[in-house]
Backbone as CSV, one residue per row, in Angstrom:
resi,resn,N_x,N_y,N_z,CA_x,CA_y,CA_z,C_x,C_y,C_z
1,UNK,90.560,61.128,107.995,90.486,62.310,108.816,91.790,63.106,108.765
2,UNK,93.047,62.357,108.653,94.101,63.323,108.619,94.532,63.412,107.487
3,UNK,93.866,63.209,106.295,93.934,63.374,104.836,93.136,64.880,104.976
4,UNK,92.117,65.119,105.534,91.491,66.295,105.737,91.810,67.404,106.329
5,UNK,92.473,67.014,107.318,93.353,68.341,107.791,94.362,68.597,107.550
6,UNK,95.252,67.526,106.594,96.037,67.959,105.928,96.009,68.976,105.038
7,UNK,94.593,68.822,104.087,94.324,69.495,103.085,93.473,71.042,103.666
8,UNK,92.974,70.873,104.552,92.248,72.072,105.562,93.695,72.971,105.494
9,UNK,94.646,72.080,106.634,96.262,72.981,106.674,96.622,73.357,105.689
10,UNK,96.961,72.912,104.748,97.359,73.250,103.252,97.012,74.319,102.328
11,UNK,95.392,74.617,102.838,94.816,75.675,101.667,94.467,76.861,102.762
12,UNK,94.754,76.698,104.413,94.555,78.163,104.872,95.720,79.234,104.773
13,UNK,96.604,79.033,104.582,97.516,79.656,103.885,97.259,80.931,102.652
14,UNK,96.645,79.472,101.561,96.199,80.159,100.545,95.092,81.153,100.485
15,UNK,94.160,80.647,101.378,92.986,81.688,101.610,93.127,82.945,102.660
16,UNK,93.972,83.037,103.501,94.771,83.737,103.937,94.702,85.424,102.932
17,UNK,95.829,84.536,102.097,96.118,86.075,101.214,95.083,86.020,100.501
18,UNK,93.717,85.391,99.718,93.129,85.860,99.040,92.318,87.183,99.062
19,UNK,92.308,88.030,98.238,91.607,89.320,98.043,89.987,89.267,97.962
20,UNK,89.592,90.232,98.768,87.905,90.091,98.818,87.672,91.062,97.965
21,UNK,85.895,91.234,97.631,85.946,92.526,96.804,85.899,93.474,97.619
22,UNK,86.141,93.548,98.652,86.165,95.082,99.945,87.561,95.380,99.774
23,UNK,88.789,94.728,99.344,90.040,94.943,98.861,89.681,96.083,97.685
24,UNK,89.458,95.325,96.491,88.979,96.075,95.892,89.082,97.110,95.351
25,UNK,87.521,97.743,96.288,87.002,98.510,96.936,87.838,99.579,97.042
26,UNK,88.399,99.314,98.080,89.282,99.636,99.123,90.293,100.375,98.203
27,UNK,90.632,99.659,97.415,92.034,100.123,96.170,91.351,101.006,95.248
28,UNK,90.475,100.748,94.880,89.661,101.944,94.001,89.260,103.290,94.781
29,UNK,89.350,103.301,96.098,88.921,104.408,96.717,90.107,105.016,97.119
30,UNK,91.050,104.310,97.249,92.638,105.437,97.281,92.857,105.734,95.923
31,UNK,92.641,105.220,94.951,92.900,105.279,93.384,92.374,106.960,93.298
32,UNK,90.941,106.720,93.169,90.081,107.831,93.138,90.374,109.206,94.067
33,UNK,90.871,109.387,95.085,91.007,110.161,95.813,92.596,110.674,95.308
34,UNK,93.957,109.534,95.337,94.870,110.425,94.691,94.479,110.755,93.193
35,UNK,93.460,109.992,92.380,93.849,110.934,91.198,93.050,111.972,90.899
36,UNK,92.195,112.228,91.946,91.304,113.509,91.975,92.202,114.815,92.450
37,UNK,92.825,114.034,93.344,93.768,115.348,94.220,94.993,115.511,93.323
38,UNK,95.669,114.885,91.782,96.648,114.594,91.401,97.902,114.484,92.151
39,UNK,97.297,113.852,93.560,98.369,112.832,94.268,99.355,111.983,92.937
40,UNK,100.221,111.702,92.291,100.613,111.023,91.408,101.789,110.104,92.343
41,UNK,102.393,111.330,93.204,103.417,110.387,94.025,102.663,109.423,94.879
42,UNK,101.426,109.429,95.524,100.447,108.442,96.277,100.454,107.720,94.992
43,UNK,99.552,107.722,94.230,99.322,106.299,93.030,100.578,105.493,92.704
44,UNK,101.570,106.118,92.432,102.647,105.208,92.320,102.732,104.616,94.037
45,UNK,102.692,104.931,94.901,102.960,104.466,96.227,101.980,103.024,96.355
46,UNK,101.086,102.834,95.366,99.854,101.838,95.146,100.606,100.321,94.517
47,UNK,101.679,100.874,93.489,102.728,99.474,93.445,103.601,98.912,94.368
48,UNK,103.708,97.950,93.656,105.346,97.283,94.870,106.700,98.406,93.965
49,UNK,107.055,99.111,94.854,108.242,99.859,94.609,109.074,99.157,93.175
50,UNK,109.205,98.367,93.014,110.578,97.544,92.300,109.456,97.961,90.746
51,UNK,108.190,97.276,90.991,107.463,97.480,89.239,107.215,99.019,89.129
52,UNK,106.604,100.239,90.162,106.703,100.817,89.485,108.300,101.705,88.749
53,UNK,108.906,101.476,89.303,109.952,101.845,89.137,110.202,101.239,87.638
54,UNK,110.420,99.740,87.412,110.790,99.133,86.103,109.789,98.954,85.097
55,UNK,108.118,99.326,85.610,107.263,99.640,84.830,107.679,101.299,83.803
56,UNK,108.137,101.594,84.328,108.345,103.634,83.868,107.015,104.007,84.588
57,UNK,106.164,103.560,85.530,104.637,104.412,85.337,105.017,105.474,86.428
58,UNK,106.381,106.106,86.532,106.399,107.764,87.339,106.503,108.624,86.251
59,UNK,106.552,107.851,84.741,106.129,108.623,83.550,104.687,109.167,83.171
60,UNK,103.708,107.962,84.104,102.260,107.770,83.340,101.342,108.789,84.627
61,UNK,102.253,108.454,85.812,101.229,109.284,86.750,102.194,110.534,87.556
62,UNK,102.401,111.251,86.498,102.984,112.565,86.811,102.347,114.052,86.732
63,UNK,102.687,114.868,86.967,101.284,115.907,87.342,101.417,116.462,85.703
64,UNK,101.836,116.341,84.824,101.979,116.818,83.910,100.795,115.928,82.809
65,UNK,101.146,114.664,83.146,99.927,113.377,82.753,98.601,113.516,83.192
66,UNK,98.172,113.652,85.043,97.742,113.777,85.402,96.876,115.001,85.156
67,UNK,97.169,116.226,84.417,96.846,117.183,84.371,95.781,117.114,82.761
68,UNK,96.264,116.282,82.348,96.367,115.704,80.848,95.294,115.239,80.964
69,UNK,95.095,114.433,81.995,93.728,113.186,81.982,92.301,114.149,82.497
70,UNK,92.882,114.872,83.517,91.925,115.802,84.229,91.430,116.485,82.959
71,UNK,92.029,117.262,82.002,91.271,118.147,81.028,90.622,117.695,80.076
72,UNK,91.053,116.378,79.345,90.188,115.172,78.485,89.279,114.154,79.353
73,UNK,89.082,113.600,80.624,88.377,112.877,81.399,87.587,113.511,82.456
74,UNK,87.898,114.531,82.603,87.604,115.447,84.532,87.847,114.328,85.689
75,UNK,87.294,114.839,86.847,87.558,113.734,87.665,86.500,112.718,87.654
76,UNK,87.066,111.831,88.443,86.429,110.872,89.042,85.269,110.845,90.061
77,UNK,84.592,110.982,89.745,82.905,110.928,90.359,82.231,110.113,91.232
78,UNK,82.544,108.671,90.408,81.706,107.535,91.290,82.345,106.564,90.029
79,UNK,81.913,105.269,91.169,82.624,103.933,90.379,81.829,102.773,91.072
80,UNK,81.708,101.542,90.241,81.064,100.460,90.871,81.552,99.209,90.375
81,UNK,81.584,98.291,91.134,81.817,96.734,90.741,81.152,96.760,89.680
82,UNK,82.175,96.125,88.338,81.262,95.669,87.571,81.094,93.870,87.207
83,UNK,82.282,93.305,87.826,82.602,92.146,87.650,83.851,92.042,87.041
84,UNK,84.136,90.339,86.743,85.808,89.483,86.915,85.560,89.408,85.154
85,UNK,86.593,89.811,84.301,86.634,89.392,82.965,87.130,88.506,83.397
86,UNK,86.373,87.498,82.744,87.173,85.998,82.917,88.066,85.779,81.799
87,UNK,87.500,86.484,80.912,88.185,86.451,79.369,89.666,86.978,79.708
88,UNK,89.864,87.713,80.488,91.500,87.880,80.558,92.201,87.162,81.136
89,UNK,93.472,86.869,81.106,94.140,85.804,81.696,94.574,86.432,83.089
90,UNK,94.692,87.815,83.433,94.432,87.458,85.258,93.386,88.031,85.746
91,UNK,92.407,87.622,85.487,90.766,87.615,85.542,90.569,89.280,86.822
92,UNK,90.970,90.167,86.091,91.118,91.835,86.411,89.691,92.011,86.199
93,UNK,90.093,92.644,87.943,88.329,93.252,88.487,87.942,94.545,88.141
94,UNK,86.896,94.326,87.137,86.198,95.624,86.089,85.222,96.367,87.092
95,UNK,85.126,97.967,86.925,84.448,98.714,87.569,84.362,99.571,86.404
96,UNK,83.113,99.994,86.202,82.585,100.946,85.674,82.732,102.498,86.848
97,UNK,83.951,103.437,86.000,84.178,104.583,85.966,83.060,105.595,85.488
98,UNK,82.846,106.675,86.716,82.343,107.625,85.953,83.500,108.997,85.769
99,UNK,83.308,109.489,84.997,84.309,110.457,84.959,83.473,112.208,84.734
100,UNK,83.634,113.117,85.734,83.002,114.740,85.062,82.698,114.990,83.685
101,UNK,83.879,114.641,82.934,83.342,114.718,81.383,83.292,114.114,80.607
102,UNK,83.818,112.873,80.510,84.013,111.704,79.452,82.674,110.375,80.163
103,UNK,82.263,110.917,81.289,81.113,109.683,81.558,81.680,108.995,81.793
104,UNK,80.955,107.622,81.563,81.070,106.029,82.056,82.517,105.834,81.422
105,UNK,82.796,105.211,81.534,84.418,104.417,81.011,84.530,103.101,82.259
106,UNK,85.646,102.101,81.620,85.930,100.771,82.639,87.464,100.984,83.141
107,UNK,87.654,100.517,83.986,88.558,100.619,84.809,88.887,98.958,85.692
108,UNK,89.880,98.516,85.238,90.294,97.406,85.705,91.619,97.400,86.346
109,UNK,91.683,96.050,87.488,92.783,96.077,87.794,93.124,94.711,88.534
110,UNK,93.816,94.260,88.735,94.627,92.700,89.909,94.940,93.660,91.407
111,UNK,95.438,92.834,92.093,96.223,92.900,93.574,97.056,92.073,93.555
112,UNK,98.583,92.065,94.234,99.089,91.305,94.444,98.855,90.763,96.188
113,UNK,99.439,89.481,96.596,99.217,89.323,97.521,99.455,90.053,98.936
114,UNK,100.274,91.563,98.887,100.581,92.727,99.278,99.237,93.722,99.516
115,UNK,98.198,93.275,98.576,97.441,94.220,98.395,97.887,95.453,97.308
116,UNK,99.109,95.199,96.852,99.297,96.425,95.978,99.157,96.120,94.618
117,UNK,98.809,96.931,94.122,98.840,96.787,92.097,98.892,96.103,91.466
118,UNK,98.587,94.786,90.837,99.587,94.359,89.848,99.090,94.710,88.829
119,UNK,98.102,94.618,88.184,97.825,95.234,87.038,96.691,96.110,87.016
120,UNK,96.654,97.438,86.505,95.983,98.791,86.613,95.804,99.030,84.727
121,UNK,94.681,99.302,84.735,94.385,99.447,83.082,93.051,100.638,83.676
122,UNK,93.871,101.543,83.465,92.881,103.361,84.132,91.475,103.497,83.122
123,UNK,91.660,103.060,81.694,90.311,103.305,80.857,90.767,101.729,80.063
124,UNK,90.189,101.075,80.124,90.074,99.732,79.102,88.837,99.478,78.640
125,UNK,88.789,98.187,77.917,87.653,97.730,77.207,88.230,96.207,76.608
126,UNK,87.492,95.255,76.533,87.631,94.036,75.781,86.509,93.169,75.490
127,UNK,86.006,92.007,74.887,85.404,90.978,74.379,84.493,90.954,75.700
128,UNK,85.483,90.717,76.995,84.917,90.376,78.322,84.499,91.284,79.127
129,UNK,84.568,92.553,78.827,84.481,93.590,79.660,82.902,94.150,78.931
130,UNK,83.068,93.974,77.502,81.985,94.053,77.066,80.587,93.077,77.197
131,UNK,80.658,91.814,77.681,80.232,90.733,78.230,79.168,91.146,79.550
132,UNK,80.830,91.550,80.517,79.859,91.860,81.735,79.031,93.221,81.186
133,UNK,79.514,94.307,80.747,78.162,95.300,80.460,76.848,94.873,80.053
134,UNK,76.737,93.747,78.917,75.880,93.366,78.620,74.817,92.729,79.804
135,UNK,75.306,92.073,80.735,74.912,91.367,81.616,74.602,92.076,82.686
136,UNK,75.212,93.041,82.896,74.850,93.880,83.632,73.562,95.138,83.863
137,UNK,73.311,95.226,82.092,72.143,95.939,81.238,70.876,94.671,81.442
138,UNK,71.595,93.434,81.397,69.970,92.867,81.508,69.539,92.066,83.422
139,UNK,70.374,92.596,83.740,70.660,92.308,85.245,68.578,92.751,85.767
């Protein structure tokens, strides 16, 4: 019995910080809203200060970039869970992007235990990303 609540004590901690998909969610819907509004200073506000800073990404989401993506992508429309590539090594939660002019596209990303950023990939694609589409087509 106190082997059990040891281990009960031990892992609420951990489940604590774990991220739900209403996190998410949640992060994709500030995503979408600053990069519709080319908020760029909000999206960077989406990292932990220290990465974006040593990432360079006040290079990637600047209104000049931003302006860039808007005329080759349009905005952002609608977006949906698409599922966890497991195939990647930090198993980054895929959502199928719609975009005004470029359509469907994927959109992945992590959280850190902050809830902020850790990894953001704005249009991707892989082995696993292609996986869940498939699965998702015969859903």
């Amino acid at each position: 019995m106190k082997t059990l609540l040891f281990i009960a004590l031990l892992a609420l901690p951990c489940l604590a910080q774990a991220q739900t998909l209403n996190d998410y969610q949640h992060a994709m819907d500030k995503f979408v809203k600053y990069y519709n509004n080319k908020e760029g200073d909000s999206i960077l506000q989406m990292w932990p200060a220290k990465t974006a800073v040593t990432a360079g990404l006040q290079h990637i989401w600047n209104s000049q970039s931003l302006d860039h993506a808007h005329s080759e992508y349009g905005k952002i429309t609608a977006f949906k869970f698409l599922g966890v590539d497991m195939d990647d090594p930090n198993n980054v939660k895929v959502f199928t992007t719609h975009f005004s002019i470029a359509g469907d596209k994927t959109t992945s990303l992590t959280l850190d235990t902050d809830r902020k950023l850790g990894t953001f990939r704005f249009i991707t694609t892989s082995d696993g990303i292609d996986k869940l589409q498939k699965q998702a087509i015969n859903r």
